[in-house]
C-alpha positions as CSV (number, residue, x, y, z in Angstrom):
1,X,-80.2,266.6,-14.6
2,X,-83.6,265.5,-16.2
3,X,-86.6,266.8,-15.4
4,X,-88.8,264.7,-12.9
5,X,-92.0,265.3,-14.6
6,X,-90.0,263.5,-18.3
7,X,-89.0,260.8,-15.8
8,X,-92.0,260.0,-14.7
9,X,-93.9,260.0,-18.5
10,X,-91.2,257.7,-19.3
11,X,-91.4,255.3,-16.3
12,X,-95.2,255.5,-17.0
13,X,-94.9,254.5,-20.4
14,X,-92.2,252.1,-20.0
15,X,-94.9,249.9,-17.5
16,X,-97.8,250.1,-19.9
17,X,-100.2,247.8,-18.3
18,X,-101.7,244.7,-19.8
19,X,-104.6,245.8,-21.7
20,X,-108.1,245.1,-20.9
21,X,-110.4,243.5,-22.9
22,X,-113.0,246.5,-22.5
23,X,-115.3,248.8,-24.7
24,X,-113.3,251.6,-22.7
25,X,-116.7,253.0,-20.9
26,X,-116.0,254.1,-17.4
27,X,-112.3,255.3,-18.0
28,X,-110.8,258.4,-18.8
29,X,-108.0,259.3,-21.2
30,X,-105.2,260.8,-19.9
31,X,-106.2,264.6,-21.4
32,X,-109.7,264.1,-19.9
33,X,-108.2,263.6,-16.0
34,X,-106.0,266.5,-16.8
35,X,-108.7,268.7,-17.3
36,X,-111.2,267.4,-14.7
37,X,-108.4,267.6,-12.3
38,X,-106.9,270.9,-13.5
39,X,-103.7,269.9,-13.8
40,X,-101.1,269.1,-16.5
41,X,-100.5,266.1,-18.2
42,X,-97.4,265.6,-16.5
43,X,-99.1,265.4,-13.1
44,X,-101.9,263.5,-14.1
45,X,-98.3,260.7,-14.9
46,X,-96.7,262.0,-11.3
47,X,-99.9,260.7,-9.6
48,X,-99.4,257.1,-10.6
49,X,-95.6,257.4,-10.0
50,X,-96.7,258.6,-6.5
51,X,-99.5,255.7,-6.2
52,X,-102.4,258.0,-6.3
53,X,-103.9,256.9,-10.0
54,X,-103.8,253.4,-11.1
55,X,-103.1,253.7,-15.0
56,X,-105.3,251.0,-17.4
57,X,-105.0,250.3,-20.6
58,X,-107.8,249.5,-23.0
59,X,-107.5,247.3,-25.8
60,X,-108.5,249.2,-29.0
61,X,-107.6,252.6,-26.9
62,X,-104.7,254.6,-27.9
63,X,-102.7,255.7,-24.7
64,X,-103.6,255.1,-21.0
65,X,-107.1,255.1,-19.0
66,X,-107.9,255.8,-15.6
67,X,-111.2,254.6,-13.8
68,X,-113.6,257.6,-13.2
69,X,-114.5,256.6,-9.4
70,X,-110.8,256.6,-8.8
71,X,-110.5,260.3,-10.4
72,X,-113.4,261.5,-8.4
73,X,-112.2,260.0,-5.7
74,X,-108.5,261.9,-5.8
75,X,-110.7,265.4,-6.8
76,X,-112.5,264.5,-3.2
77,X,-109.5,263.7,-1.1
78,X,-107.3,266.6,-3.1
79,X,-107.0,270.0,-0.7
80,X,-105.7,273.2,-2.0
81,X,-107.2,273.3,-5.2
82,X,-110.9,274.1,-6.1
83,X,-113.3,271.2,-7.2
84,X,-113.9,271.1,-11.0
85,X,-116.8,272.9,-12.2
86,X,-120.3,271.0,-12.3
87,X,-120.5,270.5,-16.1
88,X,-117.0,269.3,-16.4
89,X,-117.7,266.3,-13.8
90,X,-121.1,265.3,-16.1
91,X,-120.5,262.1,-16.9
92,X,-121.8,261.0,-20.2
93,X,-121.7,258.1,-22.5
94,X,-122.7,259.8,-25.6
95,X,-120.2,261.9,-27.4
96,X,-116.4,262.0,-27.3
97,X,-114.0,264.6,-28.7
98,X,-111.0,263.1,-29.1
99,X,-108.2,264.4,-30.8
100,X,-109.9,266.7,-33.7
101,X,-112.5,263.7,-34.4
102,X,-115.9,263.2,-33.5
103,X,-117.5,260.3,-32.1
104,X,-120.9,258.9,-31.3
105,X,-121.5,256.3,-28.7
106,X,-118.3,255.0,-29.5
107,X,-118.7,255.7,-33.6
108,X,-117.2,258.3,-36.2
109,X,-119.7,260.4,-36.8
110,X,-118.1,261.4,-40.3
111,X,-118.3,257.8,-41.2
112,X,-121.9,257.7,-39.7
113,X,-123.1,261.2,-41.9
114,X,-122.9,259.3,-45.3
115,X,-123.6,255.5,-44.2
116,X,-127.1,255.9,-42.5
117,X,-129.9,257.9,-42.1
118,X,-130.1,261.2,-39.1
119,X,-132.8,259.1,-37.7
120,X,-130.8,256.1,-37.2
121,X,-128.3,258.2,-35.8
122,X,-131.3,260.0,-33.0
123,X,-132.1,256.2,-32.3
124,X,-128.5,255.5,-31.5
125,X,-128.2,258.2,-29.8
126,X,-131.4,257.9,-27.4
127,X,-130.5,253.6,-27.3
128,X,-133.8,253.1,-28.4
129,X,-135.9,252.8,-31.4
130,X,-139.1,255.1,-31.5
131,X,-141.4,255.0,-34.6
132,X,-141.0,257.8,-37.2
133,X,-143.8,259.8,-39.0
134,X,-146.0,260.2,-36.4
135,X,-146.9,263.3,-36.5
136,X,-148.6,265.0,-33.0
137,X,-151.2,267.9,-33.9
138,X,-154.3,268.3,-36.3
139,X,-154.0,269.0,-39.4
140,X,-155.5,272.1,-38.3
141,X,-153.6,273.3,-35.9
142,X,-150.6,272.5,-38.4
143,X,-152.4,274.7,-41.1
144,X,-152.9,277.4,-38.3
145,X,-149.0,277.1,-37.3
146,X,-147.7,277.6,-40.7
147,X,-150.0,280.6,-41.4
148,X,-148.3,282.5,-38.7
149,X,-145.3,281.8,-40.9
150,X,-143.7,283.0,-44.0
151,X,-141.0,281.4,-46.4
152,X,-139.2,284.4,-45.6
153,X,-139.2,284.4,-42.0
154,X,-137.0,282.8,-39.2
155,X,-137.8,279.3,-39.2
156,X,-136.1,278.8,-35.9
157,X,-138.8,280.7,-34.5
158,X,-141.1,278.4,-35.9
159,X,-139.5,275.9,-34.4
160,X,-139.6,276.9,-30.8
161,X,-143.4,278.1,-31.3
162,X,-144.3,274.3,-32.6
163,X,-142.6,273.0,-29.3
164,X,-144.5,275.3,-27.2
165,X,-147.7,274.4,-28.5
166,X,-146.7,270.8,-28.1
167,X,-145.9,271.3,-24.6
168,X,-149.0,272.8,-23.9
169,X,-151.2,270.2,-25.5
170,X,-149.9,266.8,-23.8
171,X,-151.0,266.6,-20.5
172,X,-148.9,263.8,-19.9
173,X,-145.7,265.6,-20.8
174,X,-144.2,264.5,-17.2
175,X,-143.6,261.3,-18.1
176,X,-140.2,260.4,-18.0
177,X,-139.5,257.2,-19.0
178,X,-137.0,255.8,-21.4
179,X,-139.8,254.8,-23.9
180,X,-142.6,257.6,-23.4
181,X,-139.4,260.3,-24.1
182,X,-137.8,258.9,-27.0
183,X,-141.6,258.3,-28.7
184,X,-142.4,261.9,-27.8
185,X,-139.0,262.7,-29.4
186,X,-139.8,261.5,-32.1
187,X,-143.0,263.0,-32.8
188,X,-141.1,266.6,-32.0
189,X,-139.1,266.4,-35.0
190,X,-141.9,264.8,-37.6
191,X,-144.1,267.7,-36.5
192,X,-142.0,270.6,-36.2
193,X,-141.0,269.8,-40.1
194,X,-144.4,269.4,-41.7
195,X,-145.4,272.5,-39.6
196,X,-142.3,274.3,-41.3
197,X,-143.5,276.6,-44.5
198,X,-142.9,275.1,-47.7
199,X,-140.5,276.9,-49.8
200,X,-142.0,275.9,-52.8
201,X,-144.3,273.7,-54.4
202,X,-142.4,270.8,-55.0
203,X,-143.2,267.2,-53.0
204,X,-140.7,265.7,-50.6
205,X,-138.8,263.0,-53.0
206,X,-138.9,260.5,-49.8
207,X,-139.7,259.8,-46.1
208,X,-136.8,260.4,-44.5
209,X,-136.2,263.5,-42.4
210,X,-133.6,265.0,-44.4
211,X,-136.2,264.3,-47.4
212,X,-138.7,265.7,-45.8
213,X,-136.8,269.2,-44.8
214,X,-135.1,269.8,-48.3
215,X,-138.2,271.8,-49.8
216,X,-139.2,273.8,-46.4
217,X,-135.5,275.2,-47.2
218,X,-135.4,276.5,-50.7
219,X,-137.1,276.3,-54.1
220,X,-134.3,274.5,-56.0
221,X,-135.8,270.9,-56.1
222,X,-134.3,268.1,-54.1
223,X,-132.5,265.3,-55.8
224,X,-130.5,262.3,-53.8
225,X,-127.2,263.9,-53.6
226,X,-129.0,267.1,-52.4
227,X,-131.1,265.0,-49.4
228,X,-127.8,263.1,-49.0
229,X,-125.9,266.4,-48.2
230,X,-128.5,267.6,-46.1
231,X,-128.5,264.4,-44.2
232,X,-125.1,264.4,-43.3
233,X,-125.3,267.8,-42.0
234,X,-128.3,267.1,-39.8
235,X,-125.9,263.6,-38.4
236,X,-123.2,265.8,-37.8
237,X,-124.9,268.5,-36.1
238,X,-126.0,266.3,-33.8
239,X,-124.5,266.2,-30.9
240,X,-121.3,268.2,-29.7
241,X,-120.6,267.3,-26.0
242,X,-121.4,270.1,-23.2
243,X,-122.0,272.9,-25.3
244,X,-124.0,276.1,-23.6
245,X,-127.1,274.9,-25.5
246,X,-126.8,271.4,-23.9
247,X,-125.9,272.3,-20.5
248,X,-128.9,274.0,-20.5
249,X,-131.0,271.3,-21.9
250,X,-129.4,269.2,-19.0
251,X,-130.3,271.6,-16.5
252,X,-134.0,271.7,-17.4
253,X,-133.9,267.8,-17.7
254,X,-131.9,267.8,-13.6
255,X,-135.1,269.8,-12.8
256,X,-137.1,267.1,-14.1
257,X,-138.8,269.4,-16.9
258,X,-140.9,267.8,-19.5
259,X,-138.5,267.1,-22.8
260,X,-140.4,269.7,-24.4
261,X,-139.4,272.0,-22.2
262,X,-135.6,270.6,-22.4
263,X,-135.5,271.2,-25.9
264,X,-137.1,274.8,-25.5
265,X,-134.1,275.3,-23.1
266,X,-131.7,274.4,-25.9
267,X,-133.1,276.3,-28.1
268,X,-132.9,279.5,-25.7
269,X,-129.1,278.8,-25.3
270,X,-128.8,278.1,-29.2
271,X,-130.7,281.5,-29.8
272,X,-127.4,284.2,-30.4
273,X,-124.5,285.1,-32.3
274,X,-122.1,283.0,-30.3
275,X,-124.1,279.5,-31.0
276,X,-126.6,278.8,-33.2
277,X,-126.4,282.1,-34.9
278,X,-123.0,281.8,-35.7
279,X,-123.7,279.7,-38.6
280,X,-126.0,282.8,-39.9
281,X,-123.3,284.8,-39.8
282,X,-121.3,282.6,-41.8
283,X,-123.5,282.3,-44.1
284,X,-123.8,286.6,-44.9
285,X,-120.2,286.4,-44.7
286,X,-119.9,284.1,-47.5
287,X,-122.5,285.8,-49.5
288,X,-120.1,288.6,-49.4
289,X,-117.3,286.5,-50.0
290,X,-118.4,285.1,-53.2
291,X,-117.8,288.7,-54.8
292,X,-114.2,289.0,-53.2
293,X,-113.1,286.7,-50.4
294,X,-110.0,288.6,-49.4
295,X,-112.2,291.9,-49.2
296,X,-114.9,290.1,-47.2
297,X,-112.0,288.8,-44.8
298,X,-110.9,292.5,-44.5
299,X,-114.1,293.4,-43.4
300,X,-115.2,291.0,-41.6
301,X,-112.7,290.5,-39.4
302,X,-111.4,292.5,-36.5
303,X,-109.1,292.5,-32.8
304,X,-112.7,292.4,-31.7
305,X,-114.6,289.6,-33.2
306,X,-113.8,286.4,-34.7
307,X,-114.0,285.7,-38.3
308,X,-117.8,283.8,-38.9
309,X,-116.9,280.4,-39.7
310,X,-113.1,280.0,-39.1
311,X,-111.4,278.3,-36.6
312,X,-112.9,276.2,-33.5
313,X,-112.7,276.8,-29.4
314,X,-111.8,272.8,-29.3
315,X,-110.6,271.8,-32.2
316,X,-107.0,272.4,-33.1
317,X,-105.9,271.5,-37.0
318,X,-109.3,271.4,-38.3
319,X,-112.7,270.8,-37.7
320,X,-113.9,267.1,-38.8
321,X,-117.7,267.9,-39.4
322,X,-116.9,270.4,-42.1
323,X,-114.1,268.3,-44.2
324,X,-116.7,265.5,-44.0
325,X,-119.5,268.0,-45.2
326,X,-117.0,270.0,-47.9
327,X,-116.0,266.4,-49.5
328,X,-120.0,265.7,-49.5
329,X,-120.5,268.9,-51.2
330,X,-118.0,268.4,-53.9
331,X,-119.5,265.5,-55.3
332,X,-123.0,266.9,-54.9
333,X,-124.9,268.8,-58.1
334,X,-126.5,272.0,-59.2
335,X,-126.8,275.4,-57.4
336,X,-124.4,277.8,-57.4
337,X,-120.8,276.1,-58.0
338,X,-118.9,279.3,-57.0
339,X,-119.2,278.4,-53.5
340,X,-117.4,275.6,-54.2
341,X,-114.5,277.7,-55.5
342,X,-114.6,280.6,-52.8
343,X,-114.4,277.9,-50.1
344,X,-111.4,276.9,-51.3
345,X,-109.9,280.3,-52.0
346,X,-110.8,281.1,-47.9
347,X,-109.1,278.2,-47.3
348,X,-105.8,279.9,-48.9
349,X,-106.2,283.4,-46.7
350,X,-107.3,281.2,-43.7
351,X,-103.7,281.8,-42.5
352,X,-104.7,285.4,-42.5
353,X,-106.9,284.5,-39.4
354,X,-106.3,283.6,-36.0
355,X,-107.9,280.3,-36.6
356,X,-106.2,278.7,-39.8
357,X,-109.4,276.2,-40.7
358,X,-112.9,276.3,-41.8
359,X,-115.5,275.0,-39.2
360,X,-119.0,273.8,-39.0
361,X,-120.7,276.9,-39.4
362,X,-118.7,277.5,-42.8
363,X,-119.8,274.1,-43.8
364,X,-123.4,275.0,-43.0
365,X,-123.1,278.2,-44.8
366,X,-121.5,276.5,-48.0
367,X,-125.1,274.6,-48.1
368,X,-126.9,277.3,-47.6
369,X,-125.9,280.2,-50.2
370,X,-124.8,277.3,-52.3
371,X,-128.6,276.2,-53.1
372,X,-130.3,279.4,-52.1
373,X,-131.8,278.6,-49.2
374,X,-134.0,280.9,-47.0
375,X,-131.8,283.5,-44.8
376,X,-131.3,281.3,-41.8
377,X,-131.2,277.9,-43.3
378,X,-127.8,277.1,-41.6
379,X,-129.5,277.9,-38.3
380,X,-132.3,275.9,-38.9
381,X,-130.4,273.0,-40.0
382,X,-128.1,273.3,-36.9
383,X,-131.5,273.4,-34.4
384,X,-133.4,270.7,-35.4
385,X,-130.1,268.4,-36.1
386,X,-129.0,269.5,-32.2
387,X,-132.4,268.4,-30.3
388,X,-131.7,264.8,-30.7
389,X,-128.4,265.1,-28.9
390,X,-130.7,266.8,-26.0
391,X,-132.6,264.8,-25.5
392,X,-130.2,262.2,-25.4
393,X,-128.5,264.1,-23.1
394,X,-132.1,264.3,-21.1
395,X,-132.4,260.6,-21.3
396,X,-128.9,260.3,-19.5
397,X,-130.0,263.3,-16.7
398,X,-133.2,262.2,-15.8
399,X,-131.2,259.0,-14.6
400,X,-129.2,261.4,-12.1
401,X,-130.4,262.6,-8.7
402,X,-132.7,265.4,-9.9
403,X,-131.4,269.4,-9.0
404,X,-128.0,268.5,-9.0
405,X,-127.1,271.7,-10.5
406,X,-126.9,274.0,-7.7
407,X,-123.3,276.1,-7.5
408,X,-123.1,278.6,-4.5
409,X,-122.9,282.2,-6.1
410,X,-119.9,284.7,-4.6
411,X,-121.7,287.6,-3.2
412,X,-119.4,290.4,-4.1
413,X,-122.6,293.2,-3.3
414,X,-123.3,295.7,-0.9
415,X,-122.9,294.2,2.6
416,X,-125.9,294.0,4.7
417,X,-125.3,295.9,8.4
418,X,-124.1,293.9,11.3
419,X,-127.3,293.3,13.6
């Protein structure tokens, strides 16, 4: 006899819908239902058998969709099973992970990475289109800030510090609309570069961001495959979905915090080995790895701690973001070309992992050792690329009834005495 659940995935298919003329916004693939629901796929097609989801389909959309207010609706009416969690029933219109790609507003972000500029992609991102270059403190408050620094030191805490201090001098930092944000935005990233140390003397070969960061990285000078490279990481970087870092950004935004102090909570959540310092990590394990890659493997890897750089928590067969960045970088000149080489020999013992592919932080890294840039370069790169997709994810929140993010904690401590 056949199983009920096959019957009803190939009833469901055989009915395919008609297919909407539709940019898809509003609906839910099949995967995504599954896991607001909590359920299999399978159920998620017994549903419609049962008349309890009305399956869509979307021209230009592989597979079918299903109307959010109808899935929030069944999660309402469902008993027996818990609610999803808060953060998976954010609904957002600004990043999709979809089957080992990555896509912006509707857009592969590997095809954006080499085609335009990061701040293009911010713009897109925030639907709006600030000015660029305007820079938001004195000179000498800038000359003050980068005393404090040193080419040597974290530049990540350099960029917190720079928010801070922006924070603190705009008294009008509680305004919230669409325009006043994005500007502000805007102004965050020109500022916190140019209050970056310079890693040498060299001049910033143009205006753009990427152009701009290249020498507050390393001494080796910038050419246009260099800032090219370095763009593309910052596009890629720039959004990931509901990572901790931007749950907490949209948290801070729900409380109706300045976008300053969004970003600041970003940064907090990006601030540790499992996040933003992962890409650190990956970068001293490839410095190791450049000697001997099957010795570093040995000893960096454990039953207690994941390689640095390999493997992904949603990404099955490989991570998109680094084969765009590790094509980039073999077409890209000068520094050290042995990177080059031991990235592809860890790609031969990646089998020897858990996780059989290089991710993002590996890509990072790559840049990094390749061109000698200061200690946490990777990190750097990964903080200032993330804030645009903050604050786009701010934009989006402070359109949401404001302290939404309230879950009831399970007291499991000491009792208190019955009156």
């Amino acid at each position: 006899m056949a199983d009920r659940s096959t019957d009803h995935v190939a009833h469901h298919r055989r009915r395919r819908p008609t297919p909407l003329r539709h940019d898809g916004r509003d609906y839910l693939t099949t995967a995504q239902v599954a896991r607001v629901l909590g359920v299999k796929t399978q159920t998620v097609y017994a549903y419609v058998s049962r008349g309890l989801l009305t399956s869509a389909a979307v021209d230009g959309v592989r597979g079918s969709v299903f109307a959010v207010d109808e899935v929030d609706a069944l999660t309402r009416r469902s008993a027996g099973r818990p609610p999803a969690g808060v953060v998976e029933r954010i609904r957002t219109q600004i990043t999709l992970l979809d089957d080992d790609h990555l896509y912006y507003r509707g857009q592969d972000a590997a095809v954006l990475s080499t085609s335009v500029d990061f701040e293009a992609v911010a713009a897109m991102l925030w639907q709006s289109g600030p000015d660029w270059g305007r820079n938001m403190l004195p000179r000498s408050v800038i000359k003050q800030l980068r005393a404090l620094g040193n080419p040597a030191g974290r530049r990540v805490d350099m960029v917190r510090m720079v928010i801070d201090v922006l924070g603190s001098r705009d008294n009008l930092r509680h305004q919230l609309t669409h325009d006043v944000v994005t500007r502000k935005a805007a102004g965050i990233f020109d500022t916190v570069v140019d209050c970056l140390p310079v890693a040498s003397g060299q001049d910033a070969i143009g205006p753009s961001l990427a152009a701009r960061l290249w020498p507050r990285l390393t001494s080796i000078p910038a050419n246009r495959g260099r800032v090219r490279l370095l763009n593309a990481a910052l596009v890629l970087l720039a959004d990931h979905d509901l990572t901790a870092s931007t749950v907490a950004a949209r948290v801070a935004a729900s409380a109706r915090g300045s976008i300053y102090s969004v970003v600041t909570a970003g940064l907090g959540a990006l601030d540790g080995p499992l996040h933003g310092g992962a890409a650190t990590r990956a970068s001293r394990f490839l410095a190791d790895a450049l000697e001997n890659p099957s010795s570093a493997l040995a000893l960096w890897s454990g039953p207690d701690q994941a390689t640095p750089g390999f493997g992904h928590v949603v990404y099955r067969d490989h991570d998109p973001r680094a084969e765009a960045l590790f094509a980039l970088m073999a077409t890209t000149t000068g520094g050290n070309r042995k990177v080059i080489r031991t990235i592809e020999e860890l790609r031969g013992l990646a089998g020897q992992t858990d996780a059989a592919f290089l991710n993002s932080d590996m890509a990072l890294a790559a840049i990094a050792v390749r061109f000698d840039m200061a200690p946490d370069a990777a990190e750097t790169i990964f903080a200032i690329a993330r804030i645009a997709g903050w604050v786009a994810h701010a934009i989006e929140e402070y359109e949401e009834p404001r302290l939404r993010f309230r879950p009831q904690g399970v007291y499991v401590g000491v009792r208190p005495p019955t009156p």
